[in-house]
Backbone bond lengths (Angstrom), bond angles and torsions (degrees), N, CA, C in turn:
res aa  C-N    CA-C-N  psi(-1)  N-CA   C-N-CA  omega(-1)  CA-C   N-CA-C  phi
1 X - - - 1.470 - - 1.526 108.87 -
2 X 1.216 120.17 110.32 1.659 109.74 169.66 1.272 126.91 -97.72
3 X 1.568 108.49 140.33 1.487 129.12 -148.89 1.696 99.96 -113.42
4 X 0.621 114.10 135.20 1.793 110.78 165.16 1.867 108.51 -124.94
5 X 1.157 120.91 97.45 1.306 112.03 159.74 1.407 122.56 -133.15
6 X 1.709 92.69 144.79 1.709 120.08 -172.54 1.186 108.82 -80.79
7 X 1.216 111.84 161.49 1.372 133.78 -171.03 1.643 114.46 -163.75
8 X 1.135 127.40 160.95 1.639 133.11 -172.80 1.369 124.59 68.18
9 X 1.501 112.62 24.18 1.422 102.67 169.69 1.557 102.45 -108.34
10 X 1.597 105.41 179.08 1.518 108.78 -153.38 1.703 112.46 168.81
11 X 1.098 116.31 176.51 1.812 104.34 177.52 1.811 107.64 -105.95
12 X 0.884 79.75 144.36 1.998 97.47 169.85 1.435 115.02 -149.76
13 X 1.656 105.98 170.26 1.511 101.90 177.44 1.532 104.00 -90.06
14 X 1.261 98.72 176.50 1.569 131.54 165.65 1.794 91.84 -20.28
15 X 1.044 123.55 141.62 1.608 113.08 139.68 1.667 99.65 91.74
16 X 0.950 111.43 -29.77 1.295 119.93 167.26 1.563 144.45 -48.51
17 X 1.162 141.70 -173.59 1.226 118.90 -174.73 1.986 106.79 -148.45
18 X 1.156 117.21 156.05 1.272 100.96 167.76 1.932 98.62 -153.19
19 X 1.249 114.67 169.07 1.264 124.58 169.85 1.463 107.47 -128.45
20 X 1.566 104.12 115.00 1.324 122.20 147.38 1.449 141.59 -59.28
21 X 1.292 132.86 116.08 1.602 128.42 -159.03 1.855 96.78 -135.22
22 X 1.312 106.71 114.50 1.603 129.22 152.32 1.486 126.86 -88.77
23 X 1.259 113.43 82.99 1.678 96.08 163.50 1.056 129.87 -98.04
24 X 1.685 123.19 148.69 0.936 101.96 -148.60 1.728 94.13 -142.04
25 X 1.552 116.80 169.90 1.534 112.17 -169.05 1.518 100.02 -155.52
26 X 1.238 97.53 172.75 1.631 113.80 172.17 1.320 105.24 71.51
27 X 1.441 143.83 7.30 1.305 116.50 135.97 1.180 104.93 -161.31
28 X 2.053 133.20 168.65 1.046 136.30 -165.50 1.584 134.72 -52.86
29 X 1.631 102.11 87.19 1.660 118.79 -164.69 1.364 92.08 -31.34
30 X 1.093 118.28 -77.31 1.956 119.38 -162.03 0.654 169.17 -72.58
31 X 1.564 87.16 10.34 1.539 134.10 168.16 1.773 101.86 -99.57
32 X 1.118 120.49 3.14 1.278 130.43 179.39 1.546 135.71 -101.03
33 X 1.667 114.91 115.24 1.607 94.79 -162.86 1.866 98.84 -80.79
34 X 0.888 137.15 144.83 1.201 139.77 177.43 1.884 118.67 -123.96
35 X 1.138 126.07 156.69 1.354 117.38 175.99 1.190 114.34 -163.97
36 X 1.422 136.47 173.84 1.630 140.24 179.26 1.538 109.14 -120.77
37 X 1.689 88.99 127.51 1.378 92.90 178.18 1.545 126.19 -110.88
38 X 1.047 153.92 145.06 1.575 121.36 175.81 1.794 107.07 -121.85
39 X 1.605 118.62 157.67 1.139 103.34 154.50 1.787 104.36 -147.67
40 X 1.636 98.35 151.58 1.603 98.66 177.69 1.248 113.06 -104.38
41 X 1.600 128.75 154.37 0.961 132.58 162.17 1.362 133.57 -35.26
42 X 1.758 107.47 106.03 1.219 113.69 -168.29 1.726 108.56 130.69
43 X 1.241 105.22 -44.83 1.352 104.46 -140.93 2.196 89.42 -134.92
44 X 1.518 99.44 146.29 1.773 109.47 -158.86 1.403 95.67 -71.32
45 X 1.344 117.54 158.44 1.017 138.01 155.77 1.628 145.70 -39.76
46 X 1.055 118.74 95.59 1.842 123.96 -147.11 1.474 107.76 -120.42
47 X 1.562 102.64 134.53 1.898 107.35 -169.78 1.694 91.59 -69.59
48 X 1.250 103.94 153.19 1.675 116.12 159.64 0.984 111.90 -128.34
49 X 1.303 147.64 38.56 1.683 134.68 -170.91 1.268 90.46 126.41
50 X 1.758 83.01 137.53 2.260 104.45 173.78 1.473 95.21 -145.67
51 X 0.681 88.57 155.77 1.728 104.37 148.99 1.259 124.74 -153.66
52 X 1.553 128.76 112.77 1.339 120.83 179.69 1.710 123.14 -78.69
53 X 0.867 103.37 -161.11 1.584 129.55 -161.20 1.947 111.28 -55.00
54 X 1.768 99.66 -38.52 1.593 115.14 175.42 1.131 81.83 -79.17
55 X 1.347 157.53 -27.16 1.406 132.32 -134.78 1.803 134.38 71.80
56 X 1.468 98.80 11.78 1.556 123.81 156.76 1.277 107.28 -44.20
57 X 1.494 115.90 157.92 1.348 111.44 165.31 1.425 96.33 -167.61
58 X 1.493 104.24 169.74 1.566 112.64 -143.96 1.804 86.67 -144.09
59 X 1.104 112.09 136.78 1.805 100.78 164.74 1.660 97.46 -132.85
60 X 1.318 114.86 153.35 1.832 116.67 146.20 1.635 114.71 -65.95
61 X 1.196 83.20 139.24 1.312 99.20 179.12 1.883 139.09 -66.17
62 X 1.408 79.49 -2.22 1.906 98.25 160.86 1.468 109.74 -99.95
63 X 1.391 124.09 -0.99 1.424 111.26 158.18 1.809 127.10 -122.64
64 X 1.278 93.34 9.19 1.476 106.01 171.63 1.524 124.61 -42.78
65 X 1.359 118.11 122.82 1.392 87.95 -177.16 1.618 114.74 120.53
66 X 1.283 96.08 -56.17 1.531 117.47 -157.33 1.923 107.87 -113.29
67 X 1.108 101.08 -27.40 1.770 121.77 179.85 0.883 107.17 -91.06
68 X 1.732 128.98 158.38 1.668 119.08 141.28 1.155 81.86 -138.40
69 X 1.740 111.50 157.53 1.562 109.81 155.74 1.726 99.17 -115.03
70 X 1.379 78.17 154.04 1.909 92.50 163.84 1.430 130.45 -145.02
71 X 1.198 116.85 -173.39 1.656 107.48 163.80 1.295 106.50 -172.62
72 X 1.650 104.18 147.11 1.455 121.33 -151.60 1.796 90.54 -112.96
73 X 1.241 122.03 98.37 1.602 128.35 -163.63 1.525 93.83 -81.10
74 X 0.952 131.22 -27.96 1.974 120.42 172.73 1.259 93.16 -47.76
75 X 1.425 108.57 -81.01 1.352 138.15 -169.82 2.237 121.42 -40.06
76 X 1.339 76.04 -30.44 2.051 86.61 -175.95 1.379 106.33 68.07
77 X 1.272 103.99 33.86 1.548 104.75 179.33 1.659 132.06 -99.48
78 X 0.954 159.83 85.39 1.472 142.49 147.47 1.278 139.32 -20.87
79 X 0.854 139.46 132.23 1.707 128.83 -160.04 1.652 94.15 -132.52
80 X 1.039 108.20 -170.80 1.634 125.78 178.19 1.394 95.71 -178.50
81 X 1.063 133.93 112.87 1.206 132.50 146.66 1.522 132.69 -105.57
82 X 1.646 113.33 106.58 1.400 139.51 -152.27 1.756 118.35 -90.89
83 X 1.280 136.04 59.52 0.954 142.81 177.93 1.775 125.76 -76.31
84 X 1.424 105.99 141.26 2.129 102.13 -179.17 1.509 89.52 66.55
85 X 1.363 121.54 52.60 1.590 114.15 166.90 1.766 114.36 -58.49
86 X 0.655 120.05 140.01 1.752 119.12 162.28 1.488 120.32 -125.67
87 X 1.121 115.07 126.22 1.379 117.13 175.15 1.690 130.22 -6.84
88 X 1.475 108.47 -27.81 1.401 128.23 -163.20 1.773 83.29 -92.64
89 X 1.275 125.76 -20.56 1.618 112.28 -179.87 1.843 109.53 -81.02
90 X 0.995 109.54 7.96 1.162 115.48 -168.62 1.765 98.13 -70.62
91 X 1.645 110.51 148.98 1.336 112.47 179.99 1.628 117.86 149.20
92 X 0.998 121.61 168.39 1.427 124.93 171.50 1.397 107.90 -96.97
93 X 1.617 104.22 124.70 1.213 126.88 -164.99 1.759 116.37 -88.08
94 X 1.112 129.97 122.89 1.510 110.52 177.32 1.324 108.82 -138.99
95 X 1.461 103.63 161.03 1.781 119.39 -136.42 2.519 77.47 -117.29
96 X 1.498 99.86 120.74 1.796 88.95 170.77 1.319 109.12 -142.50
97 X 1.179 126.78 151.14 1.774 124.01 -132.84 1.957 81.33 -138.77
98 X 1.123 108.03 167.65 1.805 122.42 153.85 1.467 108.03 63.88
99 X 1.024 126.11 29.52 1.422 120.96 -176.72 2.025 121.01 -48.06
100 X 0.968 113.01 151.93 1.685 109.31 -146.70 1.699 81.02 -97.49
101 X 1.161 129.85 -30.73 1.398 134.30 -175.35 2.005 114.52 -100.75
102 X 1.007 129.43 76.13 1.358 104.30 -153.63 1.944 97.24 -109.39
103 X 1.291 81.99 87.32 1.910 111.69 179.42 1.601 97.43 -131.99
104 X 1.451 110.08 124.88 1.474 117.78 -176.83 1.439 112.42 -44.84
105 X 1.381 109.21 -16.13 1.621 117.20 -151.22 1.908 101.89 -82.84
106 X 1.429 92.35 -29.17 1.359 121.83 170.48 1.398 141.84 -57.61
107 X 1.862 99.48 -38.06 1.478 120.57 -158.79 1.564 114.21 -81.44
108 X 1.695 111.81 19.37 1.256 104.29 -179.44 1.513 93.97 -140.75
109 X 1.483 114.89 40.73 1.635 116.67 -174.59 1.461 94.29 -118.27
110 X 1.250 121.30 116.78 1.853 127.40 172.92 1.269 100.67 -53.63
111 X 1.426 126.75 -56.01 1.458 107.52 -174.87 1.394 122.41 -81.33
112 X 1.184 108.75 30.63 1.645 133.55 170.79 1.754 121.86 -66.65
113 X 1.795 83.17 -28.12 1.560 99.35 -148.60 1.788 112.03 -120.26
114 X 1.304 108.00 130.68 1.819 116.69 176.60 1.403 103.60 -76.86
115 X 1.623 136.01 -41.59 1.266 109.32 -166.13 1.778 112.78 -134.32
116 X 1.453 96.56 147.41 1.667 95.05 -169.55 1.370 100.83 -104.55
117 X 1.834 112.34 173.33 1.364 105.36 162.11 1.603 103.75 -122.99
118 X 0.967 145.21 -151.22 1.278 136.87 -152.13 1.832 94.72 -121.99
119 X 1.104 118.54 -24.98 1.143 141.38 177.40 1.693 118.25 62.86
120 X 1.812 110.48 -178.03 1.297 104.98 -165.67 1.419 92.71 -130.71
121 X 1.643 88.03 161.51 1.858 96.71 -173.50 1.975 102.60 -85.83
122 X 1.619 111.62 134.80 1.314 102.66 135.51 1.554 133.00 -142.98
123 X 1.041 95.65 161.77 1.857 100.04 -160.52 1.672 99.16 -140.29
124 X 1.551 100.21 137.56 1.465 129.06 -158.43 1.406 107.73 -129.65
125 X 1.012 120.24 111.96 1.519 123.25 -159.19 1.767 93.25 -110.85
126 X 1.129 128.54 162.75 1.290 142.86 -154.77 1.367 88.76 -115.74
């Protein structure tokens, strides 16, 4: 059965930083393109960071810069690491594994993806 759950989100100020952590189970992490998506209240659901299967990776362009994604394949881990937060990063974060298309061009399309995680809150106060 594969599980994806997040961990490390939380509130900070402006300018701030946080690290996002997905682990994940029940089937072969590294052969897997995986990515983070977030969405806030109100407003649809938008990729922020992928990385596929070579270890490609793809970001939106409101977090360029300021994001990295990674993943620690011993470990089955996903990372996000979230730096220069701004209020506008605020949102519920979610961790999505197996993408049915795995072309970088792809790795930030929700309906890209077979598995969710339940995800974690973060909030960026001004």
């Amino acid at each position: 059965q594969v599980q994806l759950v997040e961990s490390g989100g939380g509130s900070v100020q402006s300018g701030g930083s946080l690290r996002l952590s997905c682990a994940a189970s029940g089937f072969t992490y590294s052969r897997y393109c995986m990515s983070w998506f977030r969405q806030a209240p109100g407003k649809e659901r938008e990729g922020v960071a992928g990385i596929n299967k070579y270890d490609g990776t793809k970001y939106a362009d409101s977090v360029k810069g300021r994001f990295t994604v990674s993943r620690d394949k011993a470990k089955n881990t996903l990372s996000l690491q979230m730096n220069s937060l701004k209020p506008e990063d605020t949102a519920m974060y979610y961790c999505a594994a197996d993408c049915k298309v795995d072309a970088t061009f792809r790795l930030l399309v929700s309906g890209n993806y077979n598995f969710w995680g339940q995800g974690t809150q973060v909030t960026v106060s001004s």
